[in-house]
C-alpha positions as CSV (number, residue, x, y, z in Angstrom):
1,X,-30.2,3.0,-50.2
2,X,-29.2,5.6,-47.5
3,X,-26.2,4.7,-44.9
4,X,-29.2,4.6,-42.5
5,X,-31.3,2.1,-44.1
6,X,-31.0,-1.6,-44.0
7,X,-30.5,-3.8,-47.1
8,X,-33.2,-5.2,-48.8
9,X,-33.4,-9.2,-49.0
10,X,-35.0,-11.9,-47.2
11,X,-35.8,-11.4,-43.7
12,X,-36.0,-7.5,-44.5
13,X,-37.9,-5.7,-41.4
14,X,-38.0,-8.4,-39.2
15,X,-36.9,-8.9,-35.8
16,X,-35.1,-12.0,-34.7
17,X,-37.9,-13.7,-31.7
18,X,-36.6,-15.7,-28.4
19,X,-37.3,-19.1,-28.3
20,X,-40.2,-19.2,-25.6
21,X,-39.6,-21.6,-23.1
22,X,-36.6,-24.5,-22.6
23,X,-33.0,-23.5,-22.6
24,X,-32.5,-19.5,-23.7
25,X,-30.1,-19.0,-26.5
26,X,-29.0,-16.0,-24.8
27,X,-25.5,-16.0,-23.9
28,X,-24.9,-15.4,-20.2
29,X,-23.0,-12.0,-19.1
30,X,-19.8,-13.2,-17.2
31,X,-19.6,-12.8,-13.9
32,X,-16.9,-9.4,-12.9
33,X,-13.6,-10.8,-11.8
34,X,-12.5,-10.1,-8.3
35,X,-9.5,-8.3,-8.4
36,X,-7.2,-9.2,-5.2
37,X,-3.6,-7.7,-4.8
38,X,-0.6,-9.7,-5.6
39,X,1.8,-10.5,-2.2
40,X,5.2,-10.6,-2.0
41,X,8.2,-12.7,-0.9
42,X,9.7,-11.3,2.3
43,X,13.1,-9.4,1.3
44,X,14.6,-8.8,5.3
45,X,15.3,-5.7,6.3
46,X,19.1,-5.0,5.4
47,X,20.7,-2.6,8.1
48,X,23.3,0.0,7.3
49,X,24.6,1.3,10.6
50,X,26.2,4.3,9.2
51,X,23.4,5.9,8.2
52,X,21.6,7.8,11.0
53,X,18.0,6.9,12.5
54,X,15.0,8.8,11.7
55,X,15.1,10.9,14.6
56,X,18.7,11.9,14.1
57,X,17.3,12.6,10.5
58,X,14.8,15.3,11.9
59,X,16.8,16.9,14.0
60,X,19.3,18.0,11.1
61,X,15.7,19.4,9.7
62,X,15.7,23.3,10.3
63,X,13.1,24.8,12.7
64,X,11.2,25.7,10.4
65,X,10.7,22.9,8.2
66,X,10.0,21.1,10.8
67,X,6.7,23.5,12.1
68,X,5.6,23.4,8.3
69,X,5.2,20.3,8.4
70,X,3.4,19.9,11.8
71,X,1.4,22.7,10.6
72,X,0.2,20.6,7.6
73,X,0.1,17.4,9.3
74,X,-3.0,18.6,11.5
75,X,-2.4,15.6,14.6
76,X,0.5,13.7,13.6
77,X,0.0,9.9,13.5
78,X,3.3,8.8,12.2
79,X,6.5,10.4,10.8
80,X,9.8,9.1,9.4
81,X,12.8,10.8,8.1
82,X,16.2,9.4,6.5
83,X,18.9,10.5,3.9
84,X,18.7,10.5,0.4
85,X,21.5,8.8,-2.0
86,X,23.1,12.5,-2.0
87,X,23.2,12.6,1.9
88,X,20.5,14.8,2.5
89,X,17.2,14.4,4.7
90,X,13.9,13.9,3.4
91,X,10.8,14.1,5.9
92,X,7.5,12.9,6.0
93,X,4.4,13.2,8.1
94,X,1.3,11.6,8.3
95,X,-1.3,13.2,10.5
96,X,-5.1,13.7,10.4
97,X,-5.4,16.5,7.8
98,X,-2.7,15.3,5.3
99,X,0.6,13.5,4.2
100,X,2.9,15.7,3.9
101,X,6.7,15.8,2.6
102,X,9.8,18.1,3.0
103,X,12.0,17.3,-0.3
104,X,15.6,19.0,-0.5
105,X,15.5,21.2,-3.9
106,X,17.5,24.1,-5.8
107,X,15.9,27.0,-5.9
108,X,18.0,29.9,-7.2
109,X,21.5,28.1,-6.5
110,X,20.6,27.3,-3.1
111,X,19.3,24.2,-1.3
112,X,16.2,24.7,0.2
113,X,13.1,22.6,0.9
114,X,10.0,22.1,-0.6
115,X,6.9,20.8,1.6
116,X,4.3,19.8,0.2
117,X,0.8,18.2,1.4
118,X,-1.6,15.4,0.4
119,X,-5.0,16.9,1.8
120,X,-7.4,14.0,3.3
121,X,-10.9,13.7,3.8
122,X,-11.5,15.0,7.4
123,X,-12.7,12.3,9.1
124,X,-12.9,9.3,6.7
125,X,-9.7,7.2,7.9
126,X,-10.1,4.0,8.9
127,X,-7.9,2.2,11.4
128,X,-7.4,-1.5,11.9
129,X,-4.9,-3.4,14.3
130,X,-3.1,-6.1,13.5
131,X,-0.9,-9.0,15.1
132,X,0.6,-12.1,14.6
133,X,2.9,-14.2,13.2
134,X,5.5,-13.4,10.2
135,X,4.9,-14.8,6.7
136,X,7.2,-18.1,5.8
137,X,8.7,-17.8,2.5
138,X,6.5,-19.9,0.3
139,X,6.3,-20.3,-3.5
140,X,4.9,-17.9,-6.3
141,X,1.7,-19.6,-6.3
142,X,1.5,-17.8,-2.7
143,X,0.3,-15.1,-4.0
144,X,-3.4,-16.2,-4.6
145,X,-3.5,-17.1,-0.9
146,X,-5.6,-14.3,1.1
147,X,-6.8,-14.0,4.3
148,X,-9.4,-11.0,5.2
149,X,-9.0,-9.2,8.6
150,X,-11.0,-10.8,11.4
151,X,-11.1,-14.4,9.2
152,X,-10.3,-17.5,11.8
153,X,-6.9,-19.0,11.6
154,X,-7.7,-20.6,8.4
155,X,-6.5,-18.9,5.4
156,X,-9.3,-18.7,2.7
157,X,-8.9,-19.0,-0.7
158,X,-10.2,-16.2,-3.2
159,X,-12.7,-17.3,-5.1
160,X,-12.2,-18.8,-8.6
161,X,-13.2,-15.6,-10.3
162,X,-10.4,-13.7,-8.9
163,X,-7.6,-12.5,-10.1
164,X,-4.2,-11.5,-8.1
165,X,-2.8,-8.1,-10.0
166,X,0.6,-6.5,-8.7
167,X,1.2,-3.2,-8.1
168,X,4.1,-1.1,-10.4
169,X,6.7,-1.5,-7.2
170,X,10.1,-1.7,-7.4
171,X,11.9,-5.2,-6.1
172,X,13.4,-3.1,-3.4
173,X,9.2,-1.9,-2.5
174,X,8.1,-5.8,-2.8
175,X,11.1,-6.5,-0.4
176,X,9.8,-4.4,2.3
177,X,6.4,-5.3,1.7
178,X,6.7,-8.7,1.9
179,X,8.0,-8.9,5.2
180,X,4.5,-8.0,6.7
181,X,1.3,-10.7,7.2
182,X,-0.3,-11.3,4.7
183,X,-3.4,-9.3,6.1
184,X,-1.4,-6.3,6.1
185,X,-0.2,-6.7,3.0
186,X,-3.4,-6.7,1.8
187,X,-5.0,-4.3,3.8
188,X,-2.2,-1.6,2.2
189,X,-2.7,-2.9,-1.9
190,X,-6.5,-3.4,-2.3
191,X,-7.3,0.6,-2.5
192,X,-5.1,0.5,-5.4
193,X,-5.7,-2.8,-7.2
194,X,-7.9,-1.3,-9.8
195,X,-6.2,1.7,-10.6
196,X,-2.2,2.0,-9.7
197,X,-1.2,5.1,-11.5
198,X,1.4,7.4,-10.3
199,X,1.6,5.0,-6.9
200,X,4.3,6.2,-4.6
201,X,5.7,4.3,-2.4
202,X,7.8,5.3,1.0
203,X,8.9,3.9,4.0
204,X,11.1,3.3,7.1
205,X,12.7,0.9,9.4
206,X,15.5,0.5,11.9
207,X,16.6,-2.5,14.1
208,X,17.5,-2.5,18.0
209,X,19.2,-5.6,19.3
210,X,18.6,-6.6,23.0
211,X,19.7,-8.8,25.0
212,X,16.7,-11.8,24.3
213,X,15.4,-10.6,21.0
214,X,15.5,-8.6,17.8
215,X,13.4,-5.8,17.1
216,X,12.2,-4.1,14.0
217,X,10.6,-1.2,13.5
218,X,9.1,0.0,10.2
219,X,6.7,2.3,8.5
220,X,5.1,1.9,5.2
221,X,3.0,3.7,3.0
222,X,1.3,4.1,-0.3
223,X,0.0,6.9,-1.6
224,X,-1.9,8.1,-5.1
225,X,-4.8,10.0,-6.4
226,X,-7.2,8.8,-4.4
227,X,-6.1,6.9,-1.1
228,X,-2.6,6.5,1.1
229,X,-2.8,3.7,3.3
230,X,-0.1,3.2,6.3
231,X,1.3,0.6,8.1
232,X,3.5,1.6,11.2
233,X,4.8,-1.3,13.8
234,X,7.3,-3.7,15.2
235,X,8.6,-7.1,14.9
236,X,9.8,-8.9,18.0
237,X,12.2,-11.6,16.8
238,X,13.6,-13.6,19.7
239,X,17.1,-14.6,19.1
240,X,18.1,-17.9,17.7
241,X,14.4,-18.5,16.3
242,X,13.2,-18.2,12.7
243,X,11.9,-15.9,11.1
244,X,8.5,-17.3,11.2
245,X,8.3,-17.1,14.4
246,X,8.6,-13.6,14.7
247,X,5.5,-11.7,16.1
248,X,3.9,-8.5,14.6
249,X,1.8,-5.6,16.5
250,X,0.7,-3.6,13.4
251,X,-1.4,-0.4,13.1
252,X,-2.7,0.3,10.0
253,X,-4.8,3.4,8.3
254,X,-6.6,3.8,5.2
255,X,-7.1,7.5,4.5
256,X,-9.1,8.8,1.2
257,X,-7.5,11.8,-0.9
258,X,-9.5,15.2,-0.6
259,X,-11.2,15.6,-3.7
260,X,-12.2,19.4,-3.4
């Protein structure tokens, strides 16, 4: 007998029949699991007043840094800009032809810096606006709660097939994160649900206190392989009120990486 041939015995060259009619003895392929992204607890936004703001960052960026990276950029959309653990600046700017970084680096004894860009598809972003009310801290079964963009006040659950799948982010990342509405929080996630490798995350925030509220204003971003998604906007807090009843205005953009 070759390794191609079957053995011989009973039953030798025939073909196992359906039953014809009634109940199939086929076993049913599985539905595909939905795969929804994880959401976070909200982790404040801790304020260190000796560090300067982002535009205090940029201006200690040299001239020409600072073109490069406009040059890049295409039209700018957002930027942001703050000190690294060693004290020096790091830049980034998101615009409509790419995301683009300036990183301080040594290059033959001196510091200089590198920028770099994340090309994007010309004219694939999509922008959605959001607003509302900050998440309440709730328990870790919070995080198979979603609501899609444009749903009715009523959350909606994901359905039964789905399965909620964190992101590789740090607890510092999550902190930030989960300080947005839920919507936005799953607006920046989804793209990368499925495939999370070599996610970076970045963002930004400072705080101005006035006279009848707090406000916050943040950036946040995720970029990989294939997608960076944004959120850039403020939270009004009013003073003496909780944080749930803090109010969001919230753009957001969903950009896909240049492939060629």
């Amino acid at each position: 007998m070759t390794g191609g041939q079957l053995p011989e015995g009973p039953g030798r060259g025939r073909r196992a029949e359906l039953p014809t009619g009634g109940n199939s003895l086929v076993p049913r392929r599985p539905e595909p699991l939905e795969v929804v992204p994880s959401l976070h607890e909200p982790g404040g936004f801790p304020v260190d007043d000796s560090f300067p703001d982002r535009q205090a960052c940029w201006d200690m960026l040299g001239a020409g840094v600072k073109d490069r990276l406009r040059a890049k950029a295409g039209t700018v959309l957002e930027w942001w800009a703050r000190v690294d653990h060693e004290g020096r600046v790091r830049a980034t700017v998101f615009g409509t032809d790419g995301l683009c970084r300036a990183t301080p680096v040594v290059r033959n004894g001196k510091w200089v810096y590198l920028v770099e860009r994340l090309r994007l598809e010309p004219g694939a972003m999509r922008r959605q606006s959001f607003d509302g009310a900050a998440p309440k801290s709730r328990a870790a079964g919070w995080s198979r709660v979603l609501r899609r963009p444009g749903a009715d006040s009523h959350r909606q659950q994901p359905s039964p097939a789905a399965v909620a799948r964190p992101l590789s982010l740090d607890d510092e990342t999550r902190g930030v994160l989960g300080n947005f509405p839920v919507e936005v929080q799953e607006f920046l996630q989804r793209p990368f649900v499925r495939d999370d490798r070599r996610v970076f995350p970045d963002w930004y925030y400072d705080e101005t206190v006035e006279f009848a509220h707090q406000r916050v204003f943040v950036v946040f971003c995720l970029s990989a392989d294939r997608h960076v998604t944004v959120a850039s906007g403020t939270r009004i807090l009013p003073r003496g009120r909780s944080l749930d009843r803090a109010q969001w205005d919230i753009e957001c953009t969903l950009a896909p990486v240049r492939r060629t």
